[in-house]
MARKOLMAR-296056 format. One line per field, with one value per residue (C-alpha): residue number from 1; x negated, y, z; residue in three letters; chain. Coordinates in nm, 4 decimals, decimal comma, always signed. Layout:
REM MARKOLMAR-296056
nr	c(NUM  ...)
x	c(X  ...)
y	c(Y  ...)
z	c(Z  ...)
rest	c(ALA  ...)
kette	c(A  ...)
***
This chain:
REM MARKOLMAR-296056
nr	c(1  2  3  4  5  6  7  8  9  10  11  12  13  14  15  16  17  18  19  20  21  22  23  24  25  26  27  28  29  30  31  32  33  34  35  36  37  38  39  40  41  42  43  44  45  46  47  48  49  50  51  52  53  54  55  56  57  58  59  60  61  62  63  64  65  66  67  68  69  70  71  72  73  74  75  76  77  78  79  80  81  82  83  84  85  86  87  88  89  90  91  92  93  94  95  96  97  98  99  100  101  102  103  104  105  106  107  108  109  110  111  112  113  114  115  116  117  118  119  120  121  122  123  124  125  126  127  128  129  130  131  132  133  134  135  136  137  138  139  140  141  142  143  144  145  146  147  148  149  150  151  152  153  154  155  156  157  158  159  160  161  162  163  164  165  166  167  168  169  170  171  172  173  174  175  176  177  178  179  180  181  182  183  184  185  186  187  188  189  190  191  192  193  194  195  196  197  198  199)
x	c(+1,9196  +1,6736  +1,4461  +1,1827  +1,0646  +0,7141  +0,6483  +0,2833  +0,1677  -0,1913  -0,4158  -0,4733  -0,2096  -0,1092  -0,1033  -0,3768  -0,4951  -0,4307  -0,3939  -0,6446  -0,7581  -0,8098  -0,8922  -0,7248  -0,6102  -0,8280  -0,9486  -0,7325  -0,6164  -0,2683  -0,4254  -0,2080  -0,2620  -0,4870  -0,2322  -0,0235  -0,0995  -0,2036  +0,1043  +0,2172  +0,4600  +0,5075  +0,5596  +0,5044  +0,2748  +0,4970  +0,4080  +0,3727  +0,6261  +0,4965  +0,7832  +0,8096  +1,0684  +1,2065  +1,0929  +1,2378  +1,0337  +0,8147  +0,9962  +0,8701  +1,0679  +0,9624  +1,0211  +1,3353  +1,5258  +1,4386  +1,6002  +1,4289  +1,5975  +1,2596  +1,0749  +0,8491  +0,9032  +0,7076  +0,7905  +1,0259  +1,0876  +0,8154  +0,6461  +0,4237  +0,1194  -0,0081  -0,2707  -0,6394  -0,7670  -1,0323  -0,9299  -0,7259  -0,5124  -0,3548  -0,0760  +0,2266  +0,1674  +0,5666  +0,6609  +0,7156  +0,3158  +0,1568  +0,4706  +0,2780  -0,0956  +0,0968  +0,1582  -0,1823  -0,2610  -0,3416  -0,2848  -0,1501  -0,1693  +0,1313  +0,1710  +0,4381  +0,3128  +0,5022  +0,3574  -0,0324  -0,2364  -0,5687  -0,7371  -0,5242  -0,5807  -0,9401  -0,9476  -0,7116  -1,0018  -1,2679  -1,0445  -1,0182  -1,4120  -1,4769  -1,2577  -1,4232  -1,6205  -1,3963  -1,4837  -1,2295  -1,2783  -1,6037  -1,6527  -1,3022  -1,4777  -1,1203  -0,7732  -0,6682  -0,5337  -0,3931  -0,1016  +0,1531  +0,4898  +0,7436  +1,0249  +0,9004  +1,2054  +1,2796  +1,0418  +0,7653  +0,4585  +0,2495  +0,2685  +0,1096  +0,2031  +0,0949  +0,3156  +0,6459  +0,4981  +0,4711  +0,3269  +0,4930  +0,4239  +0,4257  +0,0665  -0,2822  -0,4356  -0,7017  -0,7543  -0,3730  -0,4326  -0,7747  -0,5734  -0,2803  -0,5384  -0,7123  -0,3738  -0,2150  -0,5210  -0,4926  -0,1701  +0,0242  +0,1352  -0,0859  -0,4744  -0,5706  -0,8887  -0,7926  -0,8430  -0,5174  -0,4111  -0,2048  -0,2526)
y	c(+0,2466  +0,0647  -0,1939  -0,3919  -0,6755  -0,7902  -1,0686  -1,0999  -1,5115  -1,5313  -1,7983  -1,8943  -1,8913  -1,6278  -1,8931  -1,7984  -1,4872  -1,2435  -1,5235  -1,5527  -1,8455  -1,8137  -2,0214  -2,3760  -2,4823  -2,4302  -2,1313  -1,9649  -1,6866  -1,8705  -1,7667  -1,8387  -2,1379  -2,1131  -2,0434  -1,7975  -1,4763  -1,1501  -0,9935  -1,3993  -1,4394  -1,7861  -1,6238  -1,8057  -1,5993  -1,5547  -1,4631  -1,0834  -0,8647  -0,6235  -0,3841  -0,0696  +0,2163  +0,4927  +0,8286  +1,0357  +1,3525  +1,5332  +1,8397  +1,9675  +2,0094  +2,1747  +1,9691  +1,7336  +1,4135  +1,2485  +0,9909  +0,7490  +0,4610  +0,2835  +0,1059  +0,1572  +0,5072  +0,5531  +0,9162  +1,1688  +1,4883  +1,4995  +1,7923  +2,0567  +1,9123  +1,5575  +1,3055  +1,3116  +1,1008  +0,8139  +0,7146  +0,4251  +0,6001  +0,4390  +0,6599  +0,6686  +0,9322  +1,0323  +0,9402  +1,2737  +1,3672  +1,0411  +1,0716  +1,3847  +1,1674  +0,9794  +1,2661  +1,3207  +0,9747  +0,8133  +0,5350  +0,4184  +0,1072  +0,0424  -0,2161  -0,2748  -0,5140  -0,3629  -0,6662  -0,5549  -0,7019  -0,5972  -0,8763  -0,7659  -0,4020  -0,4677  -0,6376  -0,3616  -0,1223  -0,3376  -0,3221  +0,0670  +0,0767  -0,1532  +0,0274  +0,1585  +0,5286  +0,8465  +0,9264  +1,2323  +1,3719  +1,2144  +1,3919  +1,2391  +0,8966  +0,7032  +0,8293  +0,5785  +0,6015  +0,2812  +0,3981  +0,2153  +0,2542  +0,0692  +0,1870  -0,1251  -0,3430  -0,6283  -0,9001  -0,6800  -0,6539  -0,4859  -0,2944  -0,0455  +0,2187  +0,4387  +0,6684  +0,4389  +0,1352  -0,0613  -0,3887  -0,5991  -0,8744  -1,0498  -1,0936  -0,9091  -1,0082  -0,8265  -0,9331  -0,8297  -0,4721  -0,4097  -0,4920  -0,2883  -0,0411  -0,0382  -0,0867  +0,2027  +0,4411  +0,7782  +0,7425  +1,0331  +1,3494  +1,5810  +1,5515  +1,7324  +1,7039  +1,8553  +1,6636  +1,7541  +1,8521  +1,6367  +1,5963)
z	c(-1,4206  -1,5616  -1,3856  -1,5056  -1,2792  -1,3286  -1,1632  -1,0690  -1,0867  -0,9543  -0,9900  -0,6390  -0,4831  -0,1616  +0,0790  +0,2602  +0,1591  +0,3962  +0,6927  +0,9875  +1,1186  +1,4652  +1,7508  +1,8432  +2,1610  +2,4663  +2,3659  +2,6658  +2,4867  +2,2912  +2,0223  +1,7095  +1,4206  +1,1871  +0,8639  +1,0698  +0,9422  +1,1848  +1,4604  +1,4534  +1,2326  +1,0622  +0,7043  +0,4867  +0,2093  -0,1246  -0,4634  -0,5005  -0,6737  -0,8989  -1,0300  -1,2690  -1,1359  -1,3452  -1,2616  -1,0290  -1,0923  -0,8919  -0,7192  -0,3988  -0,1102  +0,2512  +0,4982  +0,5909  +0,4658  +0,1439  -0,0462  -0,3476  -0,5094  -0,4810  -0,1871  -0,1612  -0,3453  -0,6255  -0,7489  -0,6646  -0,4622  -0,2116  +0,0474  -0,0934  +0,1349  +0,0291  +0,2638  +0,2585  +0,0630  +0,0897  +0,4780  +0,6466  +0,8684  +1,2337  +1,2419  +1,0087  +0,6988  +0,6365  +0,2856  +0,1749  +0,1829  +0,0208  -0,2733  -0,3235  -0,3596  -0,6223  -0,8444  -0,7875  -1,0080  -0,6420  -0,5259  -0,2052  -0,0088  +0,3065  +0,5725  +0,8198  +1,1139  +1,4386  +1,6833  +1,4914  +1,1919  +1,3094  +1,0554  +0,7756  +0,8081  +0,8125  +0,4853  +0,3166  +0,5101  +0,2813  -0,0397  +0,0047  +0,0337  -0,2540  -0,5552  -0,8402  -0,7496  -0,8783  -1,2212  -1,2336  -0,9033  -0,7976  -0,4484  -0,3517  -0,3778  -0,4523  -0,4705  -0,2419  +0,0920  +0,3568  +0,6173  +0,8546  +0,6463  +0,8880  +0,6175  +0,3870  +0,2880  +0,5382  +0,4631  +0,3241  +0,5111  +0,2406  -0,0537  -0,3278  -0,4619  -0,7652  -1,0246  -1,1046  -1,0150  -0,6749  -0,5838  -0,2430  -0,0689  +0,3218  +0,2918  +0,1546  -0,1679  -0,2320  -0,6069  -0,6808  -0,5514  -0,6872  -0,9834  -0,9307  -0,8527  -1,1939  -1,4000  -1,2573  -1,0853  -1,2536  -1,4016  -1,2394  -1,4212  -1,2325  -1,1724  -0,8857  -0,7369  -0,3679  -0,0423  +0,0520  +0,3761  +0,5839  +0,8517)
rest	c(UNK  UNK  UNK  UNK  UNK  UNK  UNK  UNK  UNK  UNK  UNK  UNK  UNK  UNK  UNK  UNK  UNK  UNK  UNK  UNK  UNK  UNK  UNK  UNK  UNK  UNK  UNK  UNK  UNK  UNK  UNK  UNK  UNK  UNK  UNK  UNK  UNK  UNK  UNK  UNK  UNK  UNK  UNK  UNK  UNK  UNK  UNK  UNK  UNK  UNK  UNK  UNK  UNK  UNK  UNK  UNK  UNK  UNK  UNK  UNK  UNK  UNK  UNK  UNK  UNK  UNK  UNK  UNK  UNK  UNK  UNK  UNK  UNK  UNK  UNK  UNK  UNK  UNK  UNK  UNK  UNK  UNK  UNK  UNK  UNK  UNK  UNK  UNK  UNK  UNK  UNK  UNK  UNK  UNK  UNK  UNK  UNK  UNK  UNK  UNK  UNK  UNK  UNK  UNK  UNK  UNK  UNK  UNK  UNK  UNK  UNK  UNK  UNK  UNK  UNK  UNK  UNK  UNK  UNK  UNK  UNK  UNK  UNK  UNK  UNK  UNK  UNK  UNK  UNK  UNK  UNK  UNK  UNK  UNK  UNK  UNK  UNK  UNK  UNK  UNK  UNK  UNK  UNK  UNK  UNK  UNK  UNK  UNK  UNK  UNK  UNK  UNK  UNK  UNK  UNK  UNK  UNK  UNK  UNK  UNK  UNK  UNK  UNK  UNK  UNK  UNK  UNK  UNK  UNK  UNK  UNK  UNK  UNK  UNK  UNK  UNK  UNK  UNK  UNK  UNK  UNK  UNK  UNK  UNK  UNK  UNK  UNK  UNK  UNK  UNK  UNK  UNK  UNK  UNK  UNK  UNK  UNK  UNK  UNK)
kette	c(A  A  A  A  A  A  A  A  A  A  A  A  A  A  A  A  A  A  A  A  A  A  A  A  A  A  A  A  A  A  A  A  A  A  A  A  A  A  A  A  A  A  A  A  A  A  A  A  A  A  A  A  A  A  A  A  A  A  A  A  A  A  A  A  A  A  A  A  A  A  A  A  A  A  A  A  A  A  A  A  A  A  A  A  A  A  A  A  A  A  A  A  A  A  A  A  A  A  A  A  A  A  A  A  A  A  A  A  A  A  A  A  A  A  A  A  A  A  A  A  A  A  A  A  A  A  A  A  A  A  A  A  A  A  A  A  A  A  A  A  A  A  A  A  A  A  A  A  A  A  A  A  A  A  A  A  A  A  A  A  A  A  A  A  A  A  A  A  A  A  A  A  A  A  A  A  A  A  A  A  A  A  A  A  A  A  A  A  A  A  A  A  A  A  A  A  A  A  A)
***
């Protein structure tokens, strides 16, 4: 099997993107640091991982257990249904229905924060609404989607997804995805133009 690792070096550094400062002492609510990022975890923010997975195909399967090699997965046997598109979503989306948006040439963004990242989901909520406009399927807006994944690999707090590639990291950087977006937007072996419909 065949990886390639791609690792992405940015030119400011992660260390605080994604972080949010919040208020000091006295402010009566133990609020955390400022440098501690959102659900109050002292990670500290490392480089993102960019990596290129082989395909697994795109077979559809009803319903039940499925297995990728990836993880995030970036291709594979998925459910016939796939996500809406265009919409930040509180509740998880299974993996077997957005696998399906990246066959689609989609793109998916994932975060695991199980004590909350209200701050950080708001800024993936901005990235999502700031991609370039749809030129294939322009009443879809962006095929793009944001969902809870807590199946992320230990250490992984967010990550991106498109057609054999993936993007991780503990923290949000919104010029990495944008650019993960544009590198690998469109890039899946079906265009379909549906909504979907899940859930």
């Amino acid at each position: 099997m065949r990886w390639v690792a791609l690792t992405v070096i940015m030119a400011s550094a992660c260390g605080r993107v994604g972080f949010a400062p919040r208020g000091g002492t006295g402010d009566g609510g133990g609020g955390a640091e400022a440098g501690v990022p959102d659900g109050g975890d002292a990670t500290v923010c490392e480089t993102p991982v960019e990596m290129q997975h082989p395909d697994e195909g795109a077979m559809h399967q009803d319903g039940g257990v499925i297995d990728w090699t990836s993880n995030p997965p970036t291709s594979g046997t998925h459910y016939p249904e796939w996500a809406h598109w265009n919409r930040v979503y509180a509740e998880v989306i299974p993996r077997g229905y957005w696998v399906h948006n990246l066959e689609h040439g989609g793109i998916v963004f994932t975060y695991n924060c199980p004590t909350g990242c209200p701050d950080d989901v708001a800024r993936l909520t901005a990235l999502l609404a700031s991609l370039p406009a749809e030129v294939d399927c322009p009443a879809l807006v962006h095929r793009a989607l944001v969902t809870p994944d807590p199946d992320l690999p230990a250490g992984v707090r967010f990550a991106a997804s498109g057609w054999l590639y993936s993007w991780t990291s503990n923290c949000v950087d919104e010029a990495a995805l944008t650019s993960f977006y544009t590198r690998h937007f469109a890039m899946g072996p079906e265009v379909n133009c549906g909504d979907g419909s899940y859930p």
